[in-house]
N, C-alpha and C positions, 0 to 999 in steps of 0.2 A: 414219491414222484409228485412234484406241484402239476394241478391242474392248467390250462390255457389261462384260466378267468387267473385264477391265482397270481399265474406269473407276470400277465397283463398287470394286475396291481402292483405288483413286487416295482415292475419296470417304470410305471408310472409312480410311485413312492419315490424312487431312485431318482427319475429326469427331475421331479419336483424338487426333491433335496440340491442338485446341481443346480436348477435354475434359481433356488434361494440364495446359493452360496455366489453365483455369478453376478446378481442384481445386489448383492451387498458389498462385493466387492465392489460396484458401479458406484458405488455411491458416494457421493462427493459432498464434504461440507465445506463452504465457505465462509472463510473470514476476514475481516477491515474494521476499520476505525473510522472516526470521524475526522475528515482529513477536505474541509470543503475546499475550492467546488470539484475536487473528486471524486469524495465520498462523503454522504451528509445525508442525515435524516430530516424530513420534512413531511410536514404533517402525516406521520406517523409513517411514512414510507423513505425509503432509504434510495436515495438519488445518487445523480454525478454523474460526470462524462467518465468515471474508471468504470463507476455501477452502470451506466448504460453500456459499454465499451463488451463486459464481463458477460452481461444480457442477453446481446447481440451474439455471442459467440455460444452460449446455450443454448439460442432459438436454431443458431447454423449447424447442430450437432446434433440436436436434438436431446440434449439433457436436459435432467431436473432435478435442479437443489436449491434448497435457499441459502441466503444469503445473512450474515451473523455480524451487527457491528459491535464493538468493543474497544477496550483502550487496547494502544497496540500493543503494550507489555505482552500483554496477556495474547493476543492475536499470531504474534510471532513464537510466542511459547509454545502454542498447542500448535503452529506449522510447522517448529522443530522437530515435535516430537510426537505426531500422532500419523496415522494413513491416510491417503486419501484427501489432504486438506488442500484446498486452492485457498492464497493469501495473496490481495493485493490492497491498495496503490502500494510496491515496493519497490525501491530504490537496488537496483541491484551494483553493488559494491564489490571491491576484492575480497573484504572479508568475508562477504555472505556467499561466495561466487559457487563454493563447494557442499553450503550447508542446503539449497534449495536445487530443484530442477527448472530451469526459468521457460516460460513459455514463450513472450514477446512484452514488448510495451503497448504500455493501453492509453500513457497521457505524457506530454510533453511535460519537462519541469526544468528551473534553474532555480540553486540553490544558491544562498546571499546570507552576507552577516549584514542586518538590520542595526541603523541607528537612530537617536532621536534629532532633529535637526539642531535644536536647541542648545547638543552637547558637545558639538564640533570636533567629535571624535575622527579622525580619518586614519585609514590602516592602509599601508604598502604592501604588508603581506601578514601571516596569518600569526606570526611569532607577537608584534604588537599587540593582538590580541590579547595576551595569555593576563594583562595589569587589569581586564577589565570584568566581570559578572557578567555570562551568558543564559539565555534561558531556552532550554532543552526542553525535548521532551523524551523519555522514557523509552530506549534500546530501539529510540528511532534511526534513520541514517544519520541524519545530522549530530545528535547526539556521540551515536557510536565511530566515529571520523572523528572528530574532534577529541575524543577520547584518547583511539588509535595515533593522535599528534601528541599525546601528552596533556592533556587538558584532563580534569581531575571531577567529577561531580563535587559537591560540597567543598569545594576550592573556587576553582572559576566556573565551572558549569551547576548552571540552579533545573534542577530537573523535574518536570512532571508530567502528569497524565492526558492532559488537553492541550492542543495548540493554544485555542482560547485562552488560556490562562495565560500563557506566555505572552501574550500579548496586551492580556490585561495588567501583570506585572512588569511589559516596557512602558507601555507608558503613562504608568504611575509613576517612573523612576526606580520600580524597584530593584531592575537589572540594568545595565548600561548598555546590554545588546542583546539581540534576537537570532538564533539562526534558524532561515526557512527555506520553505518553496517561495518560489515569487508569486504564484497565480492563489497562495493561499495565504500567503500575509495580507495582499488585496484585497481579497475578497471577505476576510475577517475585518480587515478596516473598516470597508465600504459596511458592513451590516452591522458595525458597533454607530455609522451614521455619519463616517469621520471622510476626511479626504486624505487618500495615502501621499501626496506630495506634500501634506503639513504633516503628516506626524510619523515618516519614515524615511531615512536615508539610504541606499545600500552603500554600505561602506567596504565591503569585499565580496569580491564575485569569487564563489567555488566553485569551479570549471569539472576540479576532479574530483568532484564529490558525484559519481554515478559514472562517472569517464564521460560526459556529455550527453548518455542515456536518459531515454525516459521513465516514468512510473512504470514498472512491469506486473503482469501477473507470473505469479509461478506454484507449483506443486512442492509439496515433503516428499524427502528424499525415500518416505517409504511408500511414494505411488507408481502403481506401475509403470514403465514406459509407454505401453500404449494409450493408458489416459494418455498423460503429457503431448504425448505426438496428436491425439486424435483432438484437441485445445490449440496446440499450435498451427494444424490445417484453418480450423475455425477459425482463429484469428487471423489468418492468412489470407482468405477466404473474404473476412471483410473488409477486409483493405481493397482486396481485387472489386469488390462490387459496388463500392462508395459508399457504403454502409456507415465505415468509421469515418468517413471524411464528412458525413453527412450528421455524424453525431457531433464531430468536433466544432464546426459550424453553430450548434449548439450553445457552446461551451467557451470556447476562444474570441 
């Protein structure tokens, strides 16, 4: 027969084993890329109105995790396929529509095919596209759209790990188009020192690239439902208290 003192530890071993197994399930890692001005490290700390957005909504909940930037290959891989991961600034698309659990949007975006002025390229729709070198970047939306139309990497689409790059290879000439966000081709312009009315045209607007949506946060398909719910209150939450309109003011 276990003693009181005994079984007092027994029961106390027990609670302790469930509240380790509960605070691990809690545990949330985040990850994003460099995606400014959404997400962008600066001096040595990792900004943006998606990273303030994301913040705000962990202070409203009361969670604590950090936050991981990376290229987004990599970012999207391990939100396919691990627990527990919150991934943003993400574009939520039909394809991706079933692979993630989507929380809300955290930043406004339109996406554009990028030209140089000088090349007088103009497009009616997106088929004229297909004679020309675009520069991608790596199982991002745009990328993966443009794919899903039949555009080919190592054909017409030139693909890589940084937006920076792609816009270092437009205009150099080495692609004959860009496809972006607008608020981050801009603002890549402006900090290479450039003025975006000399050195970028939008030559096609992609309306349905996100169905008119914004960047969204969202969860793998292997996180609980009640995370996701109790993230989507929070971001619901800052919306109702001016929180996010007081970030976007920021930002916009």
């Amino acid at each position: 027969m276990l003693t009181c003192a005994r079984t007092r530890a027994l029961l106390f071993a027990v609670l302790a084993g469930c509240a380790q197994v509960a605070a691990a399930a809690d545990e949330i890692q985040i990850v994003t890329e460099e995606l400014p001005p959404y997400n962008m490290t600066q001096g040595g700390q990792l900004t943006g109105m998606s990273t303030e957005v994301v913040r705000a909504v962990l202070d409203e909940i009361g969670q604590q995790a950090s936050i991981q930037s990376m290229p987004w290959a990599r970012a999207y891989d391990i939100a396919l396929n691990a627990e527990n991961v919150l991934i943003y600034s993400i574009t939520r698309t039909a394809q991706r529509e079933h692979l993630f659990k989507w929380v809300g949007v955290v930043a406004p975006m339109h996406w554009y095919l990028y030209a140089r002025p000088e090349s007088n390229i103009s497009l009616d729709n997106l088929d004229q596209a297909r004679q020309y070198q675009i520069a991608t970047v790596k199982d991002d939306a745009g990328e993966q759209y443009l794919e899903a139309k039949g555009f080919t990497v190592g054909k017409n689409l030139q693909s890589n790990n940084k937006y920076q790059y792609n816009y270092e290879k437009f205009k150099l000439g080495r692609v004959d188009l860009w496809v972006s966000i607008e608020l981050n081709a801009l603002y890549l312009i402006r900090q290479a020192g450039e003025d975006p009315a000399t050195m970028v045209v939008p030559v096609l607007s992609l309306p349905d690239l996100g169905g008119g949506d914004g960047l969204n946060m969202a969860f793998s398909l292997q996180t609980p439902d009640a995370v996701v719910e109790r993230f989507r209150q929070g971001l619901q939450t800052i919306r109702r208290n001016g929180t996010y309109a007081a970030i976007a003011r920021k930002w916009l």
